[in-house]
C-alpha positions in Angstrom: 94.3 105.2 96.6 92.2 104.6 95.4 89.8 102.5 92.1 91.1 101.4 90.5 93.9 102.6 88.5 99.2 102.5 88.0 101.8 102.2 85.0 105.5 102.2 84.2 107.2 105.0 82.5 107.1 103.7 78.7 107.4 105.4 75.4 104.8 105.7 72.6 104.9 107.1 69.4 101.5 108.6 68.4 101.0 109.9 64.7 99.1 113.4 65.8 96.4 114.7 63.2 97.9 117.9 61.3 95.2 119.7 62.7 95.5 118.8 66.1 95.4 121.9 68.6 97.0 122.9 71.4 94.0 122.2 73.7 93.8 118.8 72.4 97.2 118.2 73.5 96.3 119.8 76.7 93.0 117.9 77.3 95.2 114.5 76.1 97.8 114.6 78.6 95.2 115.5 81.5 93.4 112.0 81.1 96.8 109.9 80.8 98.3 111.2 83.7 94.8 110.3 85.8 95.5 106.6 84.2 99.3 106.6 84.2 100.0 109.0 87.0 103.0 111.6 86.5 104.3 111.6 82.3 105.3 114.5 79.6 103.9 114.7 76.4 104.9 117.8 73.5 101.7 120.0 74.0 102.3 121.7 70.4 101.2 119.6 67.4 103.6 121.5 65.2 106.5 120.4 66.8 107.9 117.0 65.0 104.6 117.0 63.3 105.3 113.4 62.4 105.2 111.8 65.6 105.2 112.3 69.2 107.1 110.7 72.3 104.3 109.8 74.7 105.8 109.1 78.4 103.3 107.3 80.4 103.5 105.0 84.1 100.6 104.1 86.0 98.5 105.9 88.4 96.9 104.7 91.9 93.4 103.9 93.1 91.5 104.6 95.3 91.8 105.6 93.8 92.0 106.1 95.6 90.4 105.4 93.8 91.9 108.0 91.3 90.6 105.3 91.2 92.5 107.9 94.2 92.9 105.5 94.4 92.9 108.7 94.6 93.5 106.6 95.5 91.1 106.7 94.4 91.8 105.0 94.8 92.2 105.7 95.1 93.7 106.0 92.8 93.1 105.8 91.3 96.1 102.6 95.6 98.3 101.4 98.0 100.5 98.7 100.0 102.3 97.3 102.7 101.7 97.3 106.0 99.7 100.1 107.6 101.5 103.3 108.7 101.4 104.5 112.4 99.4 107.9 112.0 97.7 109.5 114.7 93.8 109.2 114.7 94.5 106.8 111.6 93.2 103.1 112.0 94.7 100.3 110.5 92.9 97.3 109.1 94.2 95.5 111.7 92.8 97.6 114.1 89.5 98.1 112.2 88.9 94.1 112.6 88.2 94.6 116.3 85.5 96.6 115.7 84.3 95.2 113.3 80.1 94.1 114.2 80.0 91.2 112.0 82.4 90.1 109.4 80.9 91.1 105.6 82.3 89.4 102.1 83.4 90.5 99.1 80.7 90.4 96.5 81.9 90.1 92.3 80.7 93.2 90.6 81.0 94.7 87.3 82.0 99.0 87.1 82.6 101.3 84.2 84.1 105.0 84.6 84.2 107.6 82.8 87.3 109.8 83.4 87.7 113.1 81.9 89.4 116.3 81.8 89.7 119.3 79.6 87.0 118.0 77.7 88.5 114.6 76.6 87.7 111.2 78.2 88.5 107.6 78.7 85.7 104.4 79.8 87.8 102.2 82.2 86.1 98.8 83.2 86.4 97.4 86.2 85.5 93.5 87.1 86.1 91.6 90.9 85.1 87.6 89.7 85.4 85.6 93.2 85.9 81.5 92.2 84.0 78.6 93.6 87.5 78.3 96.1 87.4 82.2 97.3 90.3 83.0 94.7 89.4 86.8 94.0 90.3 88.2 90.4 90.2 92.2 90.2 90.9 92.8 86.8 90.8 97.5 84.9 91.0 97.6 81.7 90.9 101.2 79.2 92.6 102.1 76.2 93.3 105.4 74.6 94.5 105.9 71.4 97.1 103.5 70.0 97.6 102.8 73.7 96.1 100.0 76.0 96.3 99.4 79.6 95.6 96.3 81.7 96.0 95.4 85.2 95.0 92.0 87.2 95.4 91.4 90.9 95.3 87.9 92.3 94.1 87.4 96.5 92.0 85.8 98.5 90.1 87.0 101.9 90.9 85.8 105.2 88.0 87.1 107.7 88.3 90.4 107.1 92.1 90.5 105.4 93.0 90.3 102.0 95.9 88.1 101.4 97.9 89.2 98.1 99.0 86.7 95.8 100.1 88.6 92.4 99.6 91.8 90.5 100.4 92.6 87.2 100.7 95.6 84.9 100.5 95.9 81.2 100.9 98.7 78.6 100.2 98.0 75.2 101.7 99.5 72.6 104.3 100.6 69.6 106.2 99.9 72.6 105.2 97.1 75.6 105.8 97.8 79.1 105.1 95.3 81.7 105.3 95.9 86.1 104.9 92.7 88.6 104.3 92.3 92.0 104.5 89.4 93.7 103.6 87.5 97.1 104.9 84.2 96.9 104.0 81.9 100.0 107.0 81.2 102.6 108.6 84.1 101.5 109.7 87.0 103.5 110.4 89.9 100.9 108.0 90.7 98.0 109.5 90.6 94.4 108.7 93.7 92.4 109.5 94.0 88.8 109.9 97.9 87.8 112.0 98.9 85.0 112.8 95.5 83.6 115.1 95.3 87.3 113.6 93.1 90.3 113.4 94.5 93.5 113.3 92.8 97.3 111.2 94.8 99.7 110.3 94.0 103.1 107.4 92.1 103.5 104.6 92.7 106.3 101.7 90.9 107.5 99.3 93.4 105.8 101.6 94.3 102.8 99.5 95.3 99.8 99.6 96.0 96.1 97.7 99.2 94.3 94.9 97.2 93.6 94.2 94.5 96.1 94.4 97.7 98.4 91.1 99.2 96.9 89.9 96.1 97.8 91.0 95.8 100.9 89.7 99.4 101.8 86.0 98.5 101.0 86.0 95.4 103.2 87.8 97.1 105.5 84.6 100.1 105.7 82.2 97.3 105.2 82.6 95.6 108.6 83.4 99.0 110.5 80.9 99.7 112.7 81.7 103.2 112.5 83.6 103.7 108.9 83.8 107.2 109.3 87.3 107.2 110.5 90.5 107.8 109.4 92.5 105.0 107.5 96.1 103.9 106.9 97.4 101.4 104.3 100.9 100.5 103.1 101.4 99.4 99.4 104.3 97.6 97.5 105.0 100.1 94.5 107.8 99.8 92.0 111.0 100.2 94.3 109.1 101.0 97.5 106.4 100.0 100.0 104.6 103.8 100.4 102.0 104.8 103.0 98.8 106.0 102.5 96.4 108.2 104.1 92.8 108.8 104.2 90.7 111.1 105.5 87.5 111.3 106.5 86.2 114.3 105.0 82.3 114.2 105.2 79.0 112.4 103.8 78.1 113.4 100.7 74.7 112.6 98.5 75.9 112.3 94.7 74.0 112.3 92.0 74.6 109.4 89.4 73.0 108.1 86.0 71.6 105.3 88.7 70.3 107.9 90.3 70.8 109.6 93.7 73.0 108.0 96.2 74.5 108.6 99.5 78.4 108.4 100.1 81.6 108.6 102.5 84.0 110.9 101.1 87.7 110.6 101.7 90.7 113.0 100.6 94.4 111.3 100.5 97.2 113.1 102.3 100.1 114.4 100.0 103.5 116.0 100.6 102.5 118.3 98.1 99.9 121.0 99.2 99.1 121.5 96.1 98.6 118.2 94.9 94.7 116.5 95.7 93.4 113.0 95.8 89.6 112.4 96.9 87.3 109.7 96.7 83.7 109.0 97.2 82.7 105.5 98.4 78.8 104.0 98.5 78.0 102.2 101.2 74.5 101.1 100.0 76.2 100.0 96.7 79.1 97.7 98.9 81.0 99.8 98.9 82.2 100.6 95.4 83.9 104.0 94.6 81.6 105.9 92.9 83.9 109.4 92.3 87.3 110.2 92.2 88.5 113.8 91.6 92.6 114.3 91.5 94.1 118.0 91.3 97.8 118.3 89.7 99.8 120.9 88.4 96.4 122.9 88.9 94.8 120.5 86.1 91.9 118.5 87.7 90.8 115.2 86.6 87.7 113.5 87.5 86.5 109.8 87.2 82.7 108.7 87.9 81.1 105.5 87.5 78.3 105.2 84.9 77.4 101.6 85.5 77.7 99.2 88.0 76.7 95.5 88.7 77.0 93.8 91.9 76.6 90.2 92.1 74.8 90.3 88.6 72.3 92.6 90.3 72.1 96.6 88.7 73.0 99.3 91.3 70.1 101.8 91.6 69.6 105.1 93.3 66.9 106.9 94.8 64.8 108.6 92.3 65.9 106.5 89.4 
């Protein structure tokens, strides 16, 4: 998941300080890669002192969120339809369980992500028009280097229908990653790469960040939303499955104060890979932590602020 977070492998040239360390580099490319998911940057500042090829491509939610999206994400994100897994429920099948059908409320998020000591605001904002059009919009920057990403859908009961998602990093060099749900069409268009892709199209077919979406309303009007959950999710070239697991209820504390949450971990190939997320249910929902572990480097996002319908979250004890 996931979160937001999600970007296409670009380069950057970044004019390092002279007396940059090591651990700077370190700490550097541990907060990109929670934004931009898997990249390589030079981790010694004496090596072609003048500049520095930066390769960066988007992360997912959850987000779930890492946004974990983690998928957070949640990274943190997913898409497509959802994935037959055992003791995993689908959105589909979440709706008829569902006690009585909740909405989608706009809110206002900032996290803090960090690693190694370095760290990155990202600002999240879901604006709902006077027709239901929905408008998630995560914006950061880093450096000489800005990210932005907007997702265009609209709810159906308790179904989020896709419309468009777009993908921008800014830069000494511009990279740009499209998804799109056109109505009456049977195949979503994916721009990765500067190539377009066809890829099949189902009934509950996502993108990274309408699926973040999707996962809250989807807990929202669960009666029981500790469960498992599946979601598929149209990514570059592919429509990928995702996974989440129930893990536990955990009480975290946040500058709001106290609150309690569901927390979820994301299945990977990878043993050694981790994606988690913490949703609030008291706070509709919202992801409140993501922690992703890669390449035994472990990146952590946590929101710091939080509006929901114009309305600041508190805590207990705040």
């Amino acid at each position: 998941m996931p979160i937001g977070i999600l970007a296409q492998a670009s380069q950057a040239t970044v004019a390092p300080n002279a007396d940059a360390t090591p651990h700077f580099w370190v700490a550097l490319r541990g907060v990109l890669r929670s934004l931009f998911g898997f990249w390589r940057l030079p981790l010694s500042p004496n090596r072609s002192c003048s500049s520095h090829t930066v390769h960066l491509h988007l992360f997912a939610i959850s987000t779930l969120v890492v946004l974990v999206s983690v998928g957070i994400a949640v990274g943190n994100a997913t898409a497509g339809s959802a994935s037959q897994v055992a003791d995993a429920a689908s959105p589909a099948d979440v709706a008829s369980v569902a006690i009585a059908s909740a909405r989608l409320s706009p809110y206002d998020a900032t996290y803090k992500t960090s690693t190694s000591g370095l760290s990155i605001k990202l600002h999240r904002s879901l604006s709902i028009d006077t027709q239901g059009g929905c408008r998630l919009t995560s914006e950061g920057k880093l450096l000489v280097a800005g990210i932005s990403e907007v997702s265009v859908f609209s709810v159906e009961g308790q179904r989020v229908r896709p419309r468009s998602y777009v993908y921008q990093l800014r830069g000494p060099v511009n990279r740009r990653r499209e998804v799109h749900f056109d109505p009456g069409d049977s195949v979503i268009r994916s721009l990765y790469k500067k190539n377009w892709y066809e890829l099949p199209r189902g009934d509950d077919t996502l993108d990274r960040m309408s699926q973040q979406e999707q996962l809250r309303l989807t807990l929202m009007n669960m009666e029981d939303p500790r469960q498992d959950l599946s979601f598929s999710v149209a990514d570059g070239r592919k429509v990928k499955d995702y996974v989440l697991r129930y893990a536990g209820d955990e009480r975290l504390e946040t500058p709001m104060g106290w609150v309690e949450t569901l927390h979820f971990e994301r299945e990977h190939r990878d043993p050694e890979r981790r994606s988690g997320i913490w949703i609030a249910p008291a706070w509709d929902f919202l992801m409140v932590r993501t922690v992703h572990v890669d390449d035994g480097k472990t990146t952590e996002a946590d929101l710091i602020s939080a509006k929901i319908a114009s309305t600041d979250v508190q805590g207990a004890g705040a």
